[in-house]
C-alpha positions as YAML, in Angstrom:
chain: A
units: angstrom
residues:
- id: 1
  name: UNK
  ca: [-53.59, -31.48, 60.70]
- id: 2
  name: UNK
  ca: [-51.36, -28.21, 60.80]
- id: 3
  name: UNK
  ca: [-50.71, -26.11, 57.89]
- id: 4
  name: UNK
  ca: [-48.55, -26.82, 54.84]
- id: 5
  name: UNK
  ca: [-45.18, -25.53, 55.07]
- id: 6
  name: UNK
  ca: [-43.42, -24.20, 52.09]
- id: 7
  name: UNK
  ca: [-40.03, -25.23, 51.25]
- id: 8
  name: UNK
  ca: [-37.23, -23.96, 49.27]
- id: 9
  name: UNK
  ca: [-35.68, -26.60, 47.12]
- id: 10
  name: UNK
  ca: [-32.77, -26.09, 45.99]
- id: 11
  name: UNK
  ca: [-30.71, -28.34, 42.93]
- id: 12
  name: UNK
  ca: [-28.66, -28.52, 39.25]
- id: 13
  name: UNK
  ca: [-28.83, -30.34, 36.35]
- id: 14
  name: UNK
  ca: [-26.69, -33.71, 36.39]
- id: 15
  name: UNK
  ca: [-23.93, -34.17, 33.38]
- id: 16
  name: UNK
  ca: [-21.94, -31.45, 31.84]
- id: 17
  name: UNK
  ca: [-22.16, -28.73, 28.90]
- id: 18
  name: UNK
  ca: [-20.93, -29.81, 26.08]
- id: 19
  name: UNK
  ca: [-17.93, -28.92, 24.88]
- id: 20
  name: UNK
  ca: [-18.13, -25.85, 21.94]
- id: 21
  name: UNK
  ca: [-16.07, -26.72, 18.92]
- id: 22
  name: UNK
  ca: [-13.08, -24.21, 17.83]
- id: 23
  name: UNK
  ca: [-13.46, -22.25, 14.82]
- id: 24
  name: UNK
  ca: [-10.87, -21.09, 12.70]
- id: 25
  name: UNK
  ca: [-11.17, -18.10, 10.68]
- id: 26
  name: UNK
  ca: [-10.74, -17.86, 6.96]
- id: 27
  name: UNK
  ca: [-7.30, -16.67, 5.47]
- id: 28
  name: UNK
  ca: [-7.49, -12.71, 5.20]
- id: 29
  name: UNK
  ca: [-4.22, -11.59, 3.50]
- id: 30
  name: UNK
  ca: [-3.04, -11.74, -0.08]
- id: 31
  name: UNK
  ca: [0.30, -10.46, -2.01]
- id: 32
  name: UNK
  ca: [-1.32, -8.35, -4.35]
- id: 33
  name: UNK
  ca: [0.25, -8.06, -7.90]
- id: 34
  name: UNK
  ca: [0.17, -4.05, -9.01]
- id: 35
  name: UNK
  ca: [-0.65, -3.32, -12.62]
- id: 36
  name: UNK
  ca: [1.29, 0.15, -13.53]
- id: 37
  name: UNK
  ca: [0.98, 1.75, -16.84]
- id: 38
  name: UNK
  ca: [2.42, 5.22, -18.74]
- id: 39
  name: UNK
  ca: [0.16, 6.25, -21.62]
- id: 40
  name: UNK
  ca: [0.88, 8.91, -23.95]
- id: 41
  name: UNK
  ca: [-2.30, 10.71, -23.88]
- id: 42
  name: UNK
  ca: [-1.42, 13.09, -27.17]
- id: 43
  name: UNK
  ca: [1.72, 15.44, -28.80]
- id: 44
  name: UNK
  ca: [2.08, 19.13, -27.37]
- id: 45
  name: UNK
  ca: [0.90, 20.59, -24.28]
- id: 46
  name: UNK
  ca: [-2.93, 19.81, -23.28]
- id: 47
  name: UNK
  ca: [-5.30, 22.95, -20.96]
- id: 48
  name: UNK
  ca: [-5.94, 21.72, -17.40]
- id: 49
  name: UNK
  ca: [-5.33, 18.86, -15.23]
- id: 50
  name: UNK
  ca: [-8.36, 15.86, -15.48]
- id: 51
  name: UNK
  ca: [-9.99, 14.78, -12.04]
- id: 52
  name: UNK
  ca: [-10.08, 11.19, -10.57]
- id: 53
  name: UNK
  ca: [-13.96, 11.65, -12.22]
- id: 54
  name: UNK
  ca: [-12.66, 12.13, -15.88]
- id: 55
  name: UNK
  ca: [-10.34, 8.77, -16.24]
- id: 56
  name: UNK
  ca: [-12.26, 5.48, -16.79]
- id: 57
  name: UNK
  ca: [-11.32, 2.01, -16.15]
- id: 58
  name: UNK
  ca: [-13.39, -0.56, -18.61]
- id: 59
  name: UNK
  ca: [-15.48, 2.65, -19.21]
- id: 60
  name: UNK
  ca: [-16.40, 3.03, -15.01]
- id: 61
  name: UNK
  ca: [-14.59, 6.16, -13.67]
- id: 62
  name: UNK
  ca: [-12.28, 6.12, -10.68]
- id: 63
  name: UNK
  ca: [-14.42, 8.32, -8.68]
- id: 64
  name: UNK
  ca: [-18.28, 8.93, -9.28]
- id: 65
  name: UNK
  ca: [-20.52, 12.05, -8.87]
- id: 66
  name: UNK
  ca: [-21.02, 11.72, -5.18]
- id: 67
  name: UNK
  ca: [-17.48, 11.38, -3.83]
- id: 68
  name: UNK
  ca: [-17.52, 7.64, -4.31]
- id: 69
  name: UNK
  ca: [-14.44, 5.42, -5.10]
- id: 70
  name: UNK
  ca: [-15.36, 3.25, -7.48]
- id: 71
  name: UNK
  ca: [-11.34, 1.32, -7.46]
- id: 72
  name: UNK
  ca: [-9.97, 1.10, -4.11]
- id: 73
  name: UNK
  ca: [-5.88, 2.00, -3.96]
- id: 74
  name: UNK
  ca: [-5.50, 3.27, -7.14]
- id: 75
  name: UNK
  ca: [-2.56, 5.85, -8.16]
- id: 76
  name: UNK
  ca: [-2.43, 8.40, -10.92]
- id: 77
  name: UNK
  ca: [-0.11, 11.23, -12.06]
- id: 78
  name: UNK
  ca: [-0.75, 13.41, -14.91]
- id: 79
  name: UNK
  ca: [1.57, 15.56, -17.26]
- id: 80
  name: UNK
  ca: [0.48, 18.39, -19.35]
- id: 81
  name: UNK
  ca: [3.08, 18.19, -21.99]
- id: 82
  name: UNK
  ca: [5.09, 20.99, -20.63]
- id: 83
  name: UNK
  ca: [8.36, 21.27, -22.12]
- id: 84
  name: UNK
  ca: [9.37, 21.41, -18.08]
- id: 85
  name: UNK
  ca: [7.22, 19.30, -17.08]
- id: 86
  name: UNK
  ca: [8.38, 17.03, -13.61]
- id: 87
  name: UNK
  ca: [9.54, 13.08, -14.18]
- id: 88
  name: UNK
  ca: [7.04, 10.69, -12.71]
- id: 89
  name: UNK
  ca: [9.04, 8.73, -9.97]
- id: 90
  name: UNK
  ca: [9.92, 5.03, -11.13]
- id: 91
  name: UNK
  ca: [8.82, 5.09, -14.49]
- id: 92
  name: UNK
  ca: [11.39, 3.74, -15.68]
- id: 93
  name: UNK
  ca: [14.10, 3.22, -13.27]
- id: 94
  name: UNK
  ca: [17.28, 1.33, -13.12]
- id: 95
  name: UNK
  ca: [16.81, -1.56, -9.69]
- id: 96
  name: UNK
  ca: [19.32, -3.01, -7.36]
- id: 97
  name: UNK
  ca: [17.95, -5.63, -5.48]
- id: 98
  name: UNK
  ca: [19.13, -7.53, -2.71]
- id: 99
  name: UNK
  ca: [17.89, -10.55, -0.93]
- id: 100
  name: UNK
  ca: [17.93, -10.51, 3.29]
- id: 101
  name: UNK
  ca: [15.30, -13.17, 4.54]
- id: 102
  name: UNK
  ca: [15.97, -10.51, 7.89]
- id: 103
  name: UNK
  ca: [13.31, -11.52, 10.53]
- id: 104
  name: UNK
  ca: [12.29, -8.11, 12.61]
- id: 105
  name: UNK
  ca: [12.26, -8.51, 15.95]
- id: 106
  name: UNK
  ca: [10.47, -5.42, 18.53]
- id: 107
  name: UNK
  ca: [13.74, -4.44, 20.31]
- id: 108
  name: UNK
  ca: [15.76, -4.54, 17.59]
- id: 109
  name: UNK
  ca: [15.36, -2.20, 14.46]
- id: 110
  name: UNK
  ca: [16.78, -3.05, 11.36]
- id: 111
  name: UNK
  ca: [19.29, -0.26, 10.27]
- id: 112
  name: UNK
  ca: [20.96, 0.26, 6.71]
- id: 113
  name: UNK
  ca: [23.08, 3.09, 6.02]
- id: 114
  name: UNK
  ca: [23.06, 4.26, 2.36]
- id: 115
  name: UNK
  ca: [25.80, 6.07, 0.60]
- id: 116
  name: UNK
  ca: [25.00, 6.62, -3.20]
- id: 117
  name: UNK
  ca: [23.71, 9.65, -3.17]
- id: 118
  name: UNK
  ca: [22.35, 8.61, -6.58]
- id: 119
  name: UNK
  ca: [19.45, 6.71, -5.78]
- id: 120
  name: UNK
  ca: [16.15, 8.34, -6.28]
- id: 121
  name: UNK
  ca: [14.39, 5.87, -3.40]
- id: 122
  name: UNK
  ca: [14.32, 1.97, -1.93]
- id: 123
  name: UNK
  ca: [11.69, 0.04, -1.77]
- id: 124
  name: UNK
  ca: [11.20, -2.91, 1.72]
- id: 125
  name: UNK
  ca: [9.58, -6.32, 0.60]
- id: 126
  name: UNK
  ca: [8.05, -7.42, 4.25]
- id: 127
  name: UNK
  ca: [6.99, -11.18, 4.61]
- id: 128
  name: UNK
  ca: [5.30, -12.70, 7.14]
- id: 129
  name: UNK
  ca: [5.19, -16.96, 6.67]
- id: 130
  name: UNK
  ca: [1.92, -17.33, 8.96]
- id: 131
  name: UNK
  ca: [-0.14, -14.89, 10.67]
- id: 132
  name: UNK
  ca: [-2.90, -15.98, 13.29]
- id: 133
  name: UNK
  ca: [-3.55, -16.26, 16.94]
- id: 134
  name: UNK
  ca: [-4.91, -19.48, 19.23]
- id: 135
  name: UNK
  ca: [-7.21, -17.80, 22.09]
- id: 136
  name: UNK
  ca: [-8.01, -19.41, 25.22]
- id: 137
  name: UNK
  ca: [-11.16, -21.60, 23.22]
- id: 138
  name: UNK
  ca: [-9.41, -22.82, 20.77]
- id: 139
  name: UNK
  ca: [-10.20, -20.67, 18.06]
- id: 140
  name: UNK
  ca: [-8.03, -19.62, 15.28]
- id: 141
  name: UNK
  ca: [-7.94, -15.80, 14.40]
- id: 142
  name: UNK
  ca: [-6.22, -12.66, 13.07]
- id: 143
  name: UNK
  ca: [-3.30, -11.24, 14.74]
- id: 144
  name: UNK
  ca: [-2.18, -7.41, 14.27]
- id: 145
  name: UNK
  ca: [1.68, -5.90, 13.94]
- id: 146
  name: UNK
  ca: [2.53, -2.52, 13.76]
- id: 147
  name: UNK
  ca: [5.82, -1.25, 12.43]
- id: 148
  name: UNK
  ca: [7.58, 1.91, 10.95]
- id: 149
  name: UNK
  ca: [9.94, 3.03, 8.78]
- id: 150
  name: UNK
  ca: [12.32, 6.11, 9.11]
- id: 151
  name: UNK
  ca: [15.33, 7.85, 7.41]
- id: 152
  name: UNK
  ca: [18.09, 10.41, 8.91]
- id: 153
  name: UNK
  ca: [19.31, 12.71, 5.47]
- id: 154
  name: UNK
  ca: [22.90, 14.05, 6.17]
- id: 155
  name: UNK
  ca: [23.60, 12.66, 9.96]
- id: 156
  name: UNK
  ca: [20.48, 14.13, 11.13]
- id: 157
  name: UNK
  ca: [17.74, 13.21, 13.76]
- id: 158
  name: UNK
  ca: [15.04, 10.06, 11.64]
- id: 159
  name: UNK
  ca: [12.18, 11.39, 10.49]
- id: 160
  name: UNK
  ca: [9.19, 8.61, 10.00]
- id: 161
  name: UNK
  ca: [8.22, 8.26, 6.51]
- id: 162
  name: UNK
  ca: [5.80, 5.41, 7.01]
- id: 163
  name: UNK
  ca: [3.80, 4.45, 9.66]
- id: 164
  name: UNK
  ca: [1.44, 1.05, 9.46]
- id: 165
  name: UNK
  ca: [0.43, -2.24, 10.02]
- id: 166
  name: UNK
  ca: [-0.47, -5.73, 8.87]
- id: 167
  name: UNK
  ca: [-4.06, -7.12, 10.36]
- id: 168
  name: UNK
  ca: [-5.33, -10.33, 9.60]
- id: 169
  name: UNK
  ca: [-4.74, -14.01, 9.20]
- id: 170
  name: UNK
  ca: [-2.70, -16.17, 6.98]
- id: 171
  name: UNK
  ca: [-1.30, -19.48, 7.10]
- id: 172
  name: UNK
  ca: [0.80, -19.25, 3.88]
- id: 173
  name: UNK
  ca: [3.58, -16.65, 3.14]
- id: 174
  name: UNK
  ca: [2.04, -13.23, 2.67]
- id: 175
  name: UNK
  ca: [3.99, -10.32, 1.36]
- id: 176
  name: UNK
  ca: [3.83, -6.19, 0.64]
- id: 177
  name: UNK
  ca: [5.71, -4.31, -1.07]
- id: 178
  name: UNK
  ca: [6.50, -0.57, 0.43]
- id: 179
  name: UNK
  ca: [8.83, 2.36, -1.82]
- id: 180
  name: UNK
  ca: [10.59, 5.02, -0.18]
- id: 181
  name: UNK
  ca: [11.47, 7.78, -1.62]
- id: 182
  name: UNK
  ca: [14.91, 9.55, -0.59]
- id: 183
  name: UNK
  ca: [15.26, 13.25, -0.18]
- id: 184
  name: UNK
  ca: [18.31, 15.03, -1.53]
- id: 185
  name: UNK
  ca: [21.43, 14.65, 0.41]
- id: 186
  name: UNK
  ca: [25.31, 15.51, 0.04]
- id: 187
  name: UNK
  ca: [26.23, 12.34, 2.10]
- id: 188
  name: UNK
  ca: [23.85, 9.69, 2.28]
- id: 189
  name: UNK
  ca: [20.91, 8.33, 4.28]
- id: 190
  name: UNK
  ca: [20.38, 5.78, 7.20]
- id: 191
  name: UNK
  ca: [17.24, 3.36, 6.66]
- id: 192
  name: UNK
  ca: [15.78, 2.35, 9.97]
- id: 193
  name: UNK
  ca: [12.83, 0.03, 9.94]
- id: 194
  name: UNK
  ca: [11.03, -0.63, 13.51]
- id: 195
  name: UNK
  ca: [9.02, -3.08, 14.59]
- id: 196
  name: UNK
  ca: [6.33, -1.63, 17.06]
- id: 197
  name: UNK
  ca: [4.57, -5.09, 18.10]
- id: 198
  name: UNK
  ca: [5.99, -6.51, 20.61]
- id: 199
  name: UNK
  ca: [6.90, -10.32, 19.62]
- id: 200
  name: UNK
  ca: [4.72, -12.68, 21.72]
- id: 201
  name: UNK
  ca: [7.27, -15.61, 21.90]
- id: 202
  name: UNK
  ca: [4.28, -18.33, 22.28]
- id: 203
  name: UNK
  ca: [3.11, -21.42, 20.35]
- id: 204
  name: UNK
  ca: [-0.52, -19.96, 20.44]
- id: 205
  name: UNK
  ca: [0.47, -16.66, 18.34]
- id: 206
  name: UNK
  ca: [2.87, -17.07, 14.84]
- id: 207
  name: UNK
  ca: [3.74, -13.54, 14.22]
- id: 208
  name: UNK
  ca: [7.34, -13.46, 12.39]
- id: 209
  name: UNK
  ca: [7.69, -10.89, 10.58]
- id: 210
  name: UNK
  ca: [10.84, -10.21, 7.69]
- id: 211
  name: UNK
  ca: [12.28, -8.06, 5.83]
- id: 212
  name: UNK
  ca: [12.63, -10.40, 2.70]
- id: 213
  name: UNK
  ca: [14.44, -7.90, 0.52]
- id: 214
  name: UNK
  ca: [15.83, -4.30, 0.26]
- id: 215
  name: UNK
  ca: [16.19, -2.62, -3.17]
- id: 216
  name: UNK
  ca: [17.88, 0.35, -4.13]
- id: 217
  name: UNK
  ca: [15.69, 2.84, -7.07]
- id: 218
  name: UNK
  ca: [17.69, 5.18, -9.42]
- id: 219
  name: UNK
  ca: [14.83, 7.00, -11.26]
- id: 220
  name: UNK
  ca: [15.65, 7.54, -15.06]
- id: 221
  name: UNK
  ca: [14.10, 10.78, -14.72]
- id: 222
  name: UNK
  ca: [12.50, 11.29, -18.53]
- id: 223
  name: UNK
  ca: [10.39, 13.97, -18.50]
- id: 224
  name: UNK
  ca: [8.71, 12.99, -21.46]
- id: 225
  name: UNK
  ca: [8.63, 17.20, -22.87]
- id: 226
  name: UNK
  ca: [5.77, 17.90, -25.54]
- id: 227
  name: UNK
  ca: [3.75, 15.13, -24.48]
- id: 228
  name: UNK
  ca: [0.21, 14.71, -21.74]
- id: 229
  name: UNK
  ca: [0.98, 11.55, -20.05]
- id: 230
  name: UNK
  ca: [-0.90, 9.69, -17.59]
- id: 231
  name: UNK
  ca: [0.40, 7.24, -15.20]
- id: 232
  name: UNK
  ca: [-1.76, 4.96, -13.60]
- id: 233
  name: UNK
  ca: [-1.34, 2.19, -10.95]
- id: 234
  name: UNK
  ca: [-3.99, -0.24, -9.64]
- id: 235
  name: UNK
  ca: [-4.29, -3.75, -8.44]
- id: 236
  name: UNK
  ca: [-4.46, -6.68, -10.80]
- id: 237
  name: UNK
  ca: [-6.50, -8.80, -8.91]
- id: 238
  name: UNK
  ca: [-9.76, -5.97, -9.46]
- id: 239
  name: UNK
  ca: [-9.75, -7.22, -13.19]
- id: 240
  name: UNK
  ca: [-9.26, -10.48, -15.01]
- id: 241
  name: UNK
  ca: [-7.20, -9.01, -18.21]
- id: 242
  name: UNK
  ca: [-5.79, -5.63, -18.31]
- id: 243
  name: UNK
  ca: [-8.64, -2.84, -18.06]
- id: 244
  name: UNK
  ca: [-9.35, -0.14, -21.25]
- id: 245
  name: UNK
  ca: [-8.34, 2.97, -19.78]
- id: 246
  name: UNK
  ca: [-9.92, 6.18, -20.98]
- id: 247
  name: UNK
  ca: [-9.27, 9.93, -19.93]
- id: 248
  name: UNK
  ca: [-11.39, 13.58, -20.41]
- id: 249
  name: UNK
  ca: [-9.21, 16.23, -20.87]
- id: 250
  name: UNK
  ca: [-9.04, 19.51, -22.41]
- id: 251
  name: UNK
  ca: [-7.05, 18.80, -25.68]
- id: 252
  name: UNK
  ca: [-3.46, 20.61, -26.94]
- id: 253
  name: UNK
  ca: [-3.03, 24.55, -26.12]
- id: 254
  name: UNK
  ca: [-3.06, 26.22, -30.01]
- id: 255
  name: UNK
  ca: [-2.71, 29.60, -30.75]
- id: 256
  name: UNK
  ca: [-5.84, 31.38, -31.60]
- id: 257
  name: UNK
  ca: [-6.82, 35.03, -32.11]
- id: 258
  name: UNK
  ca: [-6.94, 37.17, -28.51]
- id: 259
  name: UNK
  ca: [-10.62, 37.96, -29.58]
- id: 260
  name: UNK
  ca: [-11.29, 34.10, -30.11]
- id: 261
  name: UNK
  ca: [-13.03, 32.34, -27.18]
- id: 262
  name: UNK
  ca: [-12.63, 28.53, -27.61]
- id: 263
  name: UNK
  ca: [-15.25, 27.39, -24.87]
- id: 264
  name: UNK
  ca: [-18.13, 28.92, -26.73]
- id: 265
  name: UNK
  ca: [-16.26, 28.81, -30.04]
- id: 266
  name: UNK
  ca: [-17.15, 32.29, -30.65]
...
């Protein structure tokens, strides 16, 4: 009998893989309400300007030791008391507002020429009724647009004042809100708003994107003299009733004798 010969044997598995099941992702975007307050801190004209590290929110400060942010997005202004003391922008103001329901299409800015040379700003409401993407397994994801916003003061060249961009998934009406201040001009301004994104045209991507409404800002422009103010601004959705806010501060500026040093009260 002769030797055993070795042979390669070659097959594959009978049947089929079975099929993966698509996933959809959870909803990622949310209209945030904004929670914006003006507190009269005290009467006269305080020393120094606090740090985000001085003003509390339910008794946690802004910023801690290391650097930290404690609140995400949170805005803050603060007024000595100066009898010249600068306006804070919007607080109050008198609104215009007007309804568009505009969709924004890449190709085709949306342009808006402004002639009251009154207004202190105008403030874009963008809306965008579903947000997601289909990829080639069936799963349901984010989708990203970029747009921009510029204004040309006086017939001159648009300079961008806002540059951005919406990422994530949602499959109800999501909206932001976006204020623009206005520089001083003898004619007027032209708004342009551009979107960057090219629109995908395809049932496997929703991606409309509007410009729901356009209002025009005319700053009262109290200055509030003889009084510290602070003005903070901070999303609602961070607390479940309106937060106690708290500020350190050096207290009102009194006269006191030249040999008189009020740190070490000596």
């Amino acid at each position: 009998m002769g030797a055993a010969q070795l042979l390669d044997i070659h097959g594959a598995k009978g049947g089929s893989d079975k099929p993966k099941t698509p996933t959809e992702a959870p909803d990622s975007l949310r209209s945030i309400a904004l929670a914006k307050m003006l507190i009269a801190v005290g009467e006269g004209e305080f020393d120094g300007i606090p740090t985000a590290q001085n003003i509390y929110l339910d008794n946690t400060p802004l910023q801690d030791e290391q650097g930290n942010l404690n609140f995400p997005n949170v805005k803050w202004e603060w007024r000595t008391g100066s009898v010249e003391q600068p306006y804070i922008p919007g607080i109050p103001s008198v609104e215009n507002e007007t309804t568009l329901g505009i969709e924004l299409r890449s190709g085709t800015p949306w342009v808006r020429s402004i002639n009251n040379t009154q207004l202190s700003a105008v403030r874009l409401r963008f809306a965008w009724p579903m947000l997601q993407s289909i990829d080639a397994n069936g799963n349901i994801n984010g989708y990203r647009i970029e747009y921009k916003v510029e204004v040309a003061t006086d017939g001159g060249a648009y300079q961008q004042v806002l540059s951005e961009a919406v990422d994530g998934k949602t499959t109800s009406t999501y909206e932001r809100t976006r204020r623009v201040d206005l520089p001083k001009a003898a004619s007027g301004w032209m708004l342009r708003v551009t979107r960057i994104t090219l629109n995908q045209n395809s049932n496997k991507i929703a991606d409309t994107m509007q410009i729901a409404c356009y209002t025009e800002v005319i700053d009262a422009k109290l200055r509030y003299p003889h009084t510290a103010m602070l003005y903070i601004e901070f999303s609602a959705e961070q607390f479940r009733n309106i937060p106690a806010i708290t500020v350190e501060c050096d207290a009102r500026k009194i006269a006191v004798p030249s040999n008189y040093d009020p740190r070490s009260r000596s």
